[in-house]
C-alpha positions in Angstrom: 123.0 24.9 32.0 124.7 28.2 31.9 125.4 30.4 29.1 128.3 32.3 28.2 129.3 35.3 25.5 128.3 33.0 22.7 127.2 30.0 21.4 130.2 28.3 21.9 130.4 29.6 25.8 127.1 27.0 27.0 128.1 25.1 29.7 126.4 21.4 30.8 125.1 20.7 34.2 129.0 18.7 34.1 131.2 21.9 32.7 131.6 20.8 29.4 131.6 22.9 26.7 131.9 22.3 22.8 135.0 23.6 22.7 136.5 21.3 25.6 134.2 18.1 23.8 136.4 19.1 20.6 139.7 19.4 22.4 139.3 16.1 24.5 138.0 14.3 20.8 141.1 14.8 19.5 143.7 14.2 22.5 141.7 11.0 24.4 138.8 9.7 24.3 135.7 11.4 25.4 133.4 10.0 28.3 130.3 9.6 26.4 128.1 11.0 28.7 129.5 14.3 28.2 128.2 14.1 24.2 125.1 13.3 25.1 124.9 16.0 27.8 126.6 18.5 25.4 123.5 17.7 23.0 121.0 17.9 25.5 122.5 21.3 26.5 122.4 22.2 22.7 118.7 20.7 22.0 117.9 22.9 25.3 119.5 25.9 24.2 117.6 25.8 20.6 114.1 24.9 22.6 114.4 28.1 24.4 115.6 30.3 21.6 112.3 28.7 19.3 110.0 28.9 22.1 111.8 33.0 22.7 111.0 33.1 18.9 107.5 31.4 19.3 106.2 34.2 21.8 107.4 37.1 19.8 105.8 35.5 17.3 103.1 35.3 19.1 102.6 38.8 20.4 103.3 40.3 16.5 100.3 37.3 15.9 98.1 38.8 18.5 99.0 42.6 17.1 97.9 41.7 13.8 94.6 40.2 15.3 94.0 43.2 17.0 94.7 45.7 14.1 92.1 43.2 11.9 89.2 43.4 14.8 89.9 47.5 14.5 89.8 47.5 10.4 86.7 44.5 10.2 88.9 42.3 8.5 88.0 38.7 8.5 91.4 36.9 8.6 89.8 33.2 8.8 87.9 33.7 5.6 89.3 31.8 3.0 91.3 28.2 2.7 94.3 27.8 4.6 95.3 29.5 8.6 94.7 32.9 9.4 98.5 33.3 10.1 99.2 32.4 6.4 100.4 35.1 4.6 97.6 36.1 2.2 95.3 36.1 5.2 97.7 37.8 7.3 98.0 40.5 4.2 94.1 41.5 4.2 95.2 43.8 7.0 97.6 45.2 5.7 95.3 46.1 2.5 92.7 47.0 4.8 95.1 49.2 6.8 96.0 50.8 3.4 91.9 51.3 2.2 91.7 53.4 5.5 94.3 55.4 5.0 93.5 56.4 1.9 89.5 56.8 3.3 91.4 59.0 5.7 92.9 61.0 2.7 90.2 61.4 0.7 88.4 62.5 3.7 91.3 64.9 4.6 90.8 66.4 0.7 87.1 66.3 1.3 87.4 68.5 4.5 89.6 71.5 3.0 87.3 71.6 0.1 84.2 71.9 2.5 86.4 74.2 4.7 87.1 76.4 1.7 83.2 76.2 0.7 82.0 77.3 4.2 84.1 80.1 4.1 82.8 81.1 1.3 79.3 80.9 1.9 80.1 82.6 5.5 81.6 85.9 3.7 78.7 85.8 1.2 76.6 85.6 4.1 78.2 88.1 5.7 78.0 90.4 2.9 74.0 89.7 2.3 73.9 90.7 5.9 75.7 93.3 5.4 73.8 94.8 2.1 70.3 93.8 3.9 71.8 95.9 7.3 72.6 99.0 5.0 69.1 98.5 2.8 67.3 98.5 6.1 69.2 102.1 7.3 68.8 103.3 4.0 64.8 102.3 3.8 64.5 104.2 7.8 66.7 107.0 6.3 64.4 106.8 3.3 60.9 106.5 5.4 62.1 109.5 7.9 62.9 111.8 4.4 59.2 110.6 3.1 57.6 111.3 6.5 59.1 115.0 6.3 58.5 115.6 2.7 54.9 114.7 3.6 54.9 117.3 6.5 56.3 119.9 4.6 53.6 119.0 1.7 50.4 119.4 4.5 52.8 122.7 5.7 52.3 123.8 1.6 48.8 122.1 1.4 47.7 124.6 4.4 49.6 127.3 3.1 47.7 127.2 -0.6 44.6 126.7 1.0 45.1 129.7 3.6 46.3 131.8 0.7 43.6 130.4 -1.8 41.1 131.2 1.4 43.0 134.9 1.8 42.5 135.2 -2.1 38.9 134.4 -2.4 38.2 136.5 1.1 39.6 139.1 -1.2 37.9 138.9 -4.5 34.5 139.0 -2.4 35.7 142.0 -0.9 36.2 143.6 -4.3 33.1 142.7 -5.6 
């Protein structure tokens, strides 16, 4: 069999067409063998177009299985085939829970992206305030260590002059 343009174009394995069956109908008669072979051509032409139909069929079929292994679905569960509808719908239902698993996770990450940040900068300014508490407590302990020296400088001096004082009151005495 050959095929044309069209459904009309199918040739038999003996050249006929339906168009030619049609003509030669209605001006003599037909050789019968010519119908029959115009309807095997036909029944041929329909078995390859299901069977066409069939494997895409088939491939969307094996898609569908896929996706449902990916998502856990059970597409067997239940009365009736797996390529019924309903069962064939639990994916897409599935496919529609993880997507919106997907964006509540997707709200649930800017949230903690916007917490982090937070708790960085506060972080970062605790450091920072601890940093300048620990320059102002070595600023603080250097102005202590030379208050203390200049106190022992004034200690000595008082006793020296309280020493100087007393050497003189003896003297006078």
């Amino acid at each position: 069999m050959s095929r044309g343009a069209g459904p009309l174009s199918w040739r038999t394995s003996g050249g006929f067409t339906p168009e030619l069956v049609r003509q030669a109908h209605t001006m003599f008669s037909f050789p019968k063998g010519g119908v029959v072979d115009m309807l095997d051509a036909a029944d041929e032409a329909h078995r390859e177009a299901l069977y066409a139909e069939n494997d895409r069929g088939g491939e969307a079929r094996q898609v569908v299985a896929d996706v449902a292994l990916i998502l856990g679905t059970d597409i067997d569960a239940g009365p009736g085939h797996r390529w019924d509808a309903d069962h064939m719908q639990r994916v897409v239902t599935s496919a529609y829970a993880v997507d919106d698993e997907r964006n509540e996770l997707a709200a649930e990450k800017v949230k903690l992206t916007d917490l982090l940040r937070a708790e960085g900068e506060r972080a970062n300014a605790a450091i920072a305030r601890e940093e300048a508490s620990d320059e102002a407590a070595a600023e603080m302990g250097d102005y202590v260590r030379q208050l203390e020296r200049e106190r022992d400088e004034l200690r000595a001096a008082i006793v020296s002059q309280a020493r100087e004082i007393a050497r003189l009151k003896g003297e006078s005495a």
